[in-house]
C-alpha positions in Angstrom: 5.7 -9.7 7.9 7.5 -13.2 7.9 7.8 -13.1 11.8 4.2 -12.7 12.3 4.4 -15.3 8.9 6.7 -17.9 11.4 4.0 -17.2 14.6 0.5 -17.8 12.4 2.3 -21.3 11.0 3.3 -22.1 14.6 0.1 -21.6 16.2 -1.7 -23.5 13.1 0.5 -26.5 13.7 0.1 -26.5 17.5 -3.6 -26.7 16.2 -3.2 -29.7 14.8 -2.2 -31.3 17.8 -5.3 -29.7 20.0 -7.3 -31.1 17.2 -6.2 -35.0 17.6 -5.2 -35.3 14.2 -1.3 -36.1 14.8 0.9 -38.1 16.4 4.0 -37.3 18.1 6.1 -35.2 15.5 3.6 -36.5 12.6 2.1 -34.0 9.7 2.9 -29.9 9.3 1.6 -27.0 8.3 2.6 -24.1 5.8 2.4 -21.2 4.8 3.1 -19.2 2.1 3.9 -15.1 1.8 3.3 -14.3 -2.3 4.8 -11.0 -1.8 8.0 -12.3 -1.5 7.5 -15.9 -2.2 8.7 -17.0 1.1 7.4 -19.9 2.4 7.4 -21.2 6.2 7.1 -24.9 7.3 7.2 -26.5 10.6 10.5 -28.0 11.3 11.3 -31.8 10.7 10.9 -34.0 13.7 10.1 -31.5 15.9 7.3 -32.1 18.5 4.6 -30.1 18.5 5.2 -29.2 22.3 8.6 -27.5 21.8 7.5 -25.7 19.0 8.1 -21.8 18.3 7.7 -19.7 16.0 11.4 -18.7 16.0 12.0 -22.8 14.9 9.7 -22.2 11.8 11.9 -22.1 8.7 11.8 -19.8 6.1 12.1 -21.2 2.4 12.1 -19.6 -1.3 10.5 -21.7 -3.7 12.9 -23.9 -4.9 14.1 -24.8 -1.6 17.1 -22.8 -0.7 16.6 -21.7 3.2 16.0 -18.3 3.9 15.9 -18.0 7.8 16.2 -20.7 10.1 18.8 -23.1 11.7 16.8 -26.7 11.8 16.2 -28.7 8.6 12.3 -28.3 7.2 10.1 -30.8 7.2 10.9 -34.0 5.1 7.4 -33.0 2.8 9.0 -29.9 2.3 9.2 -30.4 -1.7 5.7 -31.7 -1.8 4.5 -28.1 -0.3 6.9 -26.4 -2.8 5.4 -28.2 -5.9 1.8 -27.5 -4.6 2.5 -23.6 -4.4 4.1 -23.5 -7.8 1.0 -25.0 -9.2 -1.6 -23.7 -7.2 -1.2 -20.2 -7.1 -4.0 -19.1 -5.6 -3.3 -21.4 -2.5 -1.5 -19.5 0.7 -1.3 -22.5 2.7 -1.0 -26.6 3.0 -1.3 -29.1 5.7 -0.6 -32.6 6.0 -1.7 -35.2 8.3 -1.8 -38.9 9.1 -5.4 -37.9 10.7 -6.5 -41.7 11.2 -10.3 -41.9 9.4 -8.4 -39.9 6.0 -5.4 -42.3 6.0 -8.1 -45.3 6.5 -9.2 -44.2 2.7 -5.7 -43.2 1.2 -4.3 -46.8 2.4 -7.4 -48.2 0.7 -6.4 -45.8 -2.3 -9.9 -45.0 -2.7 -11.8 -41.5 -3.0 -13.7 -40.4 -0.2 -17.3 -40.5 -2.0 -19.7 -37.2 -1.3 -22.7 -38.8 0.7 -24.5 -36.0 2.6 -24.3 -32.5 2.8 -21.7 -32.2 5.4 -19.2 -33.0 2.8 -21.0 -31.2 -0.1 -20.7 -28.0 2.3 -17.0 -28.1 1.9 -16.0 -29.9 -1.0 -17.2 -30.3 -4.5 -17.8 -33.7 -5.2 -15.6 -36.8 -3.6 -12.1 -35.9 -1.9 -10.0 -37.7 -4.9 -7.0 -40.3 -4.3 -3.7 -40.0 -6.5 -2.5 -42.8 -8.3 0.4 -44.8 -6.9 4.0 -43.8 -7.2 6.1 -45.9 -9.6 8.9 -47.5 -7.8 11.7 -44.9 -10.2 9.5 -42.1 -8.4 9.9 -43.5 -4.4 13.8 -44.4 -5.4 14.3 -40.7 -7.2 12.9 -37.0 -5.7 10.2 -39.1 -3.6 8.5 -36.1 -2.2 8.6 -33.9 -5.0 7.1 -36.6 -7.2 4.0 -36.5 -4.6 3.5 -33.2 -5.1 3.8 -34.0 -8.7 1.1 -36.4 -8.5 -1.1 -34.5 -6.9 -1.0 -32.0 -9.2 -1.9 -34.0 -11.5 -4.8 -35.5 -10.4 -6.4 -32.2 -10.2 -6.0 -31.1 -13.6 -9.7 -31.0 -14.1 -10.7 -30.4 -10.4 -10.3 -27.0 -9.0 -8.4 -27.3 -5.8 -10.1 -24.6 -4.7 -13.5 -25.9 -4.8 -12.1 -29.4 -3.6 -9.2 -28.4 -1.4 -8.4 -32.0 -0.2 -6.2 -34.6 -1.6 -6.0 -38.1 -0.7 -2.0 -39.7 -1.3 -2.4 -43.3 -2.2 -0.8 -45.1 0.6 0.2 -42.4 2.8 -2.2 -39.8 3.7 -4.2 -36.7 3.2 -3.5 -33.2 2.3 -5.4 -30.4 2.2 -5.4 -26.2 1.5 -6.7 -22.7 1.4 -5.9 -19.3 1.9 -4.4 -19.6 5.6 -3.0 -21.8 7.2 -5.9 -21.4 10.1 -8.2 -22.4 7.3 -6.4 -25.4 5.7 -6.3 -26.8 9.6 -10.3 -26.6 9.3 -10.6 -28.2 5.7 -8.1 -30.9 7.6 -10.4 -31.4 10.4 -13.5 -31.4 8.2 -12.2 -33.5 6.3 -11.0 -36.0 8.9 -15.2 -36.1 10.0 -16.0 -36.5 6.2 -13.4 -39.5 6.2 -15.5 -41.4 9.2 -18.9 -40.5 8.4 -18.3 -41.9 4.9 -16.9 -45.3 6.3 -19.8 -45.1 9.1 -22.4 -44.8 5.9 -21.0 -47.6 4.0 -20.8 -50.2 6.7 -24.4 -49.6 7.2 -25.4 -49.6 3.4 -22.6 -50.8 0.8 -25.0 -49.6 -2.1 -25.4 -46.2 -0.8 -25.6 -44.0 -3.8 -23.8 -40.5 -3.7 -25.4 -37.1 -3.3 -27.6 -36.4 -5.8 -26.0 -33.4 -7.9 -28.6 -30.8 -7.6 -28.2 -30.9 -3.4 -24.3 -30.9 -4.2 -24.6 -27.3 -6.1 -27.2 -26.1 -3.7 -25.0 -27.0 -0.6 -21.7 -26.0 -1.8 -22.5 -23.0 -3.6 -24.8 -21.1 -0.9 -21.3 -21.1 1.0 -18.8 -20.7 -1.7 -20.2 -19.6 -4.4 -20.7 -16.2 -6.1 -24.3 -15.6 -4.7 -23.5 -17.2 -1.5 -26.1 -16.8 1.6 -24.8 -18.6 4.5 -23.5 -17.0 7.0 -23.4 -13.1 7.7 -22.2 -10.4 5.3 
């Protein structure tokens, strides 16, 4: 189970790459198994080109390794804090994809104008506050997952599975890592259009709500209709 664990969080960060939304060693992927609460994350500084799946390390949840050699992935604590709060989460990805980055530098929501976003997120992708200067000098990372986790204490992160970092960048989730690469890559699209639709109209008014339930729910909700059974 956690080597076909280390190859699906390989192949989803090598993803990444094919999709254009890193840079060089930039961003990662995780994964997490529940069974055994083992969690794999893409190695730090490694580029994406010599990745394997035998360089993926293996973590518990509080950070002691399990399996691997090479030091994880400097937003390892960040993952960590978002699977002990999310627990219906089985994998996270981070990016510094540029159009999502453009709205966390501007520490600004991504606002829900059309029903491409309303397909696959519940209302505007939010923005954390900023980190207090004690919270960069002291457990940086872990404090960002703290903050995120905070920001969504009245938004289900499953319905909205998209964060914005103020200053740094997005991060986003689901079930498999496969699937958090698409929310990231969604929500890279989401991040442009949005810009594109406010440099043509500044007033533009967001989706009305009634379209937002329609959209999102016939995909994710209960009685859901798109696609087939």
């Amino acid at each position: 189970m956690l080597d076909e664990l280390r190859k699906t969080v390989c192949n989803a960060n090598k993803e990444l790459q094919k999709q254009n939304l890193v840079l060089y060693s930039f961003g990662n992927v995780s994964a997490i198994d529940r069974n055994s609460n083992t969690v794999a994350i893409k190695p730090s500084g490694v580029p994406y080109d010599q990745l394997t799946p035998d360089k993926i390390v293996l973590l518990d949840l509080d950070g002691n390794a399990a399996e691997g050699s090479l030091n994880p992935s400097s937003d390892t604590p960040t993952h960590l804090e978002l699977y002990r709060n999310f627990r219906d989460i089985g994998a996270i990805c981070h990016t510094h994809s540029s159009y999502a980055t453009i709205w966390a530098q501007a520490c600004t929501e991504i606002p829900c104008f059309g029903t491409t976003h309303a397909d696959n997120f519940f209302g505007p992708v939010p923005v954390t506050k900023q980190l207090s200067k004690n919270q960069i000098e002291d457990n940086y990372e872990l404090n960002t997952g703290r903050i995120i986790v905070e920001r969504f204490r009245k938004i289900n992160p499953l319905q909205t599975p998209a964060v914005l970092v103020a200053n740094h960048g997005p991060f986003t989730w689901a079930e498999t890592p496969q699937k958090a690469v698409k929310n990231a890559v969604i929500l890279e699209e989401i991040a442009k259009t949005a810009l594109g639709t406010i440099t043509i109209n500044p007033k533009q008014k967001q989706i009305d709500n009634t379209l937002l339930e329609k959209h999102f729910l016939r995909k994710h909700g209960k009685n859901s209709y798109y696609g087939q059974k």
